[in-house]
C-alpha positions as CSV (number, residue, x, y, z in Angstrom):
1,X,0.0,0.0,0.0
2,X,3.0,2.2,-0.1
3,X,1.7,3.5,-3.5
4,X,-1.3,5.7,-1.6
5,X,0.1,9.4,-1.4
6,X,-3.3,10.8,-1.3
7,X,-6.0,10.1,0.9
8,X,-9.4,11.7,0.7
9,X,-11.8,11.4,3.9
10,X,-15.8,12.2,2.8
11,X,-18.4,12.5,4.9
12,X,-21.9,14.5,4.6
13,X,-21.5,18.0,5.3
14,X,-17.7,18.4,6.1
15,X,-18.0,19.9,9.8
16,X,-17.0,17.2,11.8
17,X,-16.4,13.3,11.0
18,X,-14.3,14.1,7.6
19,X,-12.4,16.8,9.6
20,X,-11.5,14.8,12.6
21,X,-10.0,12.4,10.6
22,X,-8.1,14.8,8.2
23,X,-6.5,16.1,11.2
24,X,-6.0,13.2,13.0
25,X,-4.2,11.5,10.4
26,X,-2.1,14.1,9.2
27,X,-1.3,14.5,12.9
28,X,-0.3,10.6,13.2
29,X,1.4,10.4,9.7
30,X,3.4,13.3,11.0
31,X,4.5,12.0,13.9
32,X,5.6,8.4,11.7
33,X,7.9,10.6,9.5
34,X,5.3,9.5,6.8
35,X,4.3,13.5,6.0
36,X,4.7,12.9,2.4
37,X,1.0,11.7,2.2
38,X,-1.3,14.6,0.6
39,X,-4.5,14.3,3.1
40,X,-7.6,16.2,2.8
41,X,-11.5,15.6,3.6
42,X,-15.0,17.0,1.4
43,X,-18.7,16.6,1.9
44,X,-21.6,15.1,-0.2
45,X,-23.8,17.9,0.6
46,X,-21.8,20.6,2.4
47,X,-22.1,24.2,3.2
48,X,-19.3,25.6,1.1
49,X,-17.1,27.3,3.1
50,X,-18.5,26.5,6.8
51,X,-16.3,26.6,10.1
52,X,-16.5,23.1,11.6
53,X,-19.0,22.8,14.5
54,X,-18.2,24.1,18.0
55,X,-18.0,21.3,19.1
56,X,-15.5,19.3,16.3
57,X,-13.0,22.3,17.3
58,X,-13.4,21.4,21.0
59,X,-12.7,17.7,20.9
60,X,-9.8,18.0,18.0
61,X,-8.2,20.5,20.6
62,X,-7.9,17.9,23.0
63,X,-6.3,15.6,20.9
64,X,-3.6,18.6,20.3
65,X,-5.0,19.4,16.7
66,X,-6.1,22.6,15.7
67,X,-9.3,22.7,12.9
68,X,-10.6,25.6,13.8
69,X,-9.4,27.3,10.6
70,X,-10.8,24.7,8.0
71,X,-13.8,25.4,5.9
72,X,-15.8,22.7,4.4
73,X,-15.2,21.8,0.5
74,X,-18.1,20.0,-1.6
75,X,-16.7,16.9,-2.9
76,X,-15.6,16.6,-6.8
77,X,-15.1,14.7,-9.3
78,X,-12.0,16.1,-10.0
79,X,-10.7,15.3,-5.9
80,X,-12.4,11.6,-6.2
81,X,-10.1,10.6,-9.1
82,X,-7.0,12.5,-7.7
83,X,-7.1,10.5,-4.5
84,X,-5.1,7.4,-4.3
85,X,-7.3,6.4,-1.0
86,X,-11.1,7.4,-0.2
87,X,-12.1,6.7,2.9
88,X,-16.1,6.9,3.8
89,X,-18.0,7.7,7.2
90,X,-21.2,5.7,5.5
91,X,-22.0,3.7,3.4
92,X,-24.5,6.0,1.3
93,X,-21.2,8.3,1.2
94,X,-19.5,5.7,-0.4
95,X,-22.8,5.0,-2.9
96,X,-22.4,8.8,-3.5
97,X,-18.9,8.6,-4.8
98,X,-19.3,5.7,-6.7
99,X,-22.3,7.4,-8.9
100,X,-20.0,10.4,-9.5
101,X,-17.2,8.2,-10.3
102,X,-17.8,4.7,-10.9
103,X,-14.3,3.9,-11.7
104,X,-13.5,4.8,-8.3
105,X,-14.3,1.5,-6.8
106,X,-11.7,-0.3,-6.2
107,X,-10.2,2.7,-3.9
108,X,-13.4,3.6,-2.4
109,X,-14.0,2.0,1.3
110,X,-15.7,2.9,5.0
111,X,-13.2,3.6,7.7
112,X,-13.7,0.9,9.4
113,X,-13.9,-1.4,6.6
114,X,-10.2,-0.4,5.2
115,X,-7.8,-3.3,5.5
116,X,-9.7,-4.6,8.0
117,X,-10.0,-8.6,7.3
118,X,-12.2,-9.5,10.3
119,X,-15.5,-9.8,8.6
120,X,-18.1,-7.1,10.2
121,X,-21.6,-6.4,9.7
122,X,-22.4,-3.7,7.6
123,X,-24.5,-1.5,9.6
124,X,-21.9,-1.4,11.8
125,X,-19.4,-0.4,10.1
126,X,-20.5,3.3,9.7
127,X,-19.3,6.3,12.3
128,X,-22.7,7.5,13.1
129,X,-23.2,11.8,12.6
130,X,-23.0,13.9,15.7
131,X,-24.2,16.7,14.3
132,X,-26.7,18.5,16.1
133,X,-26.5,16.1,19.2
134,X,-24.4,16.8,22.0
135,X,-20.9,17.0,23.2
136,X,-20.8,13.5,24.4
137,X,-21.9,12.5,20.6
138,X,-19.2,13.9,19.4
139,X,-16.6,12.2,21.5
140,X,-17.6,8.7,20.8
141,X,-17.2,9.6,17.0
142,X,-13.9,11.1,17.9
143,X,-12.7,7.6,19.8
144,X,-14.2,5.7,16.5
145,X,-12.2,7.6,14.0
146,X,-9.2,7.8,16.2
147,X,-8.7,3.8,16.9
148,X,-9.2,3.7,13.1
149,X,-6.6,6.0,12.2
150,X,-4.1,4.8,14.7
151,X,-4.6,1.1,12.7
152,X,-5.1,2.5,9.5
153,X,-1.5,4.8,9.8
154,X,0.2,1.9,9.7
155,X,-1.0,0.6,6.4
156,X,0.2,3.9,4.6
């Protein structure tokens, strides 16, 4: 897999799931030396140009990375066939980028689902939205992408 040099993270809006794990693997491949690896994140149906949530800034501070200067990007076709890597919060997000690019397949996959072997059940394989729920919502998405960065970091 040492081929990816681009990975693409997509979610729904581009406020919070996408961005914590933008910045929480460019944090990790950082810190492995492995910086060369172009990282970014886009929504299916974003407000262009939004500040993440409140609450995305809050719980990315505490993992010592700072978000609170991103704005949301609608996802392309043009960033679907750049990325070597497109990783998905759910599955309609990964049904989305397969209708605007069908030849994207084979580079298309849910977090959880990427290099993973142990066979999972679908439905849970998705990192459910906090958006519009509390603080605490937020967090348990934050501990979900974050044990699947730290395991995914190593496949880069």
């Amino acid at each position: 897999m040492n081929k990816i040099k681009s990975v693409l993270f997509v979610c729904t809006g581009n406020s919070c799931r996408s961005i914590m794990a933008e910045g929480l693997l460019r944090k990790y491949l950082k810190d492995a030396g492995k910086d060369n690896i172009e990282v970014h994140s886009a929504g299916i149906m974003p407000v262009g140009g939004m500040a993440p949530t409140s609450e995305t800034i809050e719980v990315m501070k505490k993992e010592g990375v700072d978000v609170s200067e991103y704005k949301s990007r609608y996802l392309t076709a043009e960033m679907i066939r750049k990325a070597d890597l497109i990783l998905v919060m759910e599955s309609f997000h990964k049904n989305e980028v397969l209708n605007r690019v069908p030849e994207a397949s084979g580079k298309t996959f849910l977090l959880k689902e990427f290099g993973n072997a142990a066979e999972q059940n679908p439905l849970r394989l998705g990192v459910k939205d906090p958006i519009g729920k509390p603080i605490e919502d937020y967090r348990h998405a934050l501990v979900t992408i974050k044990n699947e960065i730290e395991r995914i970091v190593n496949l880069l």
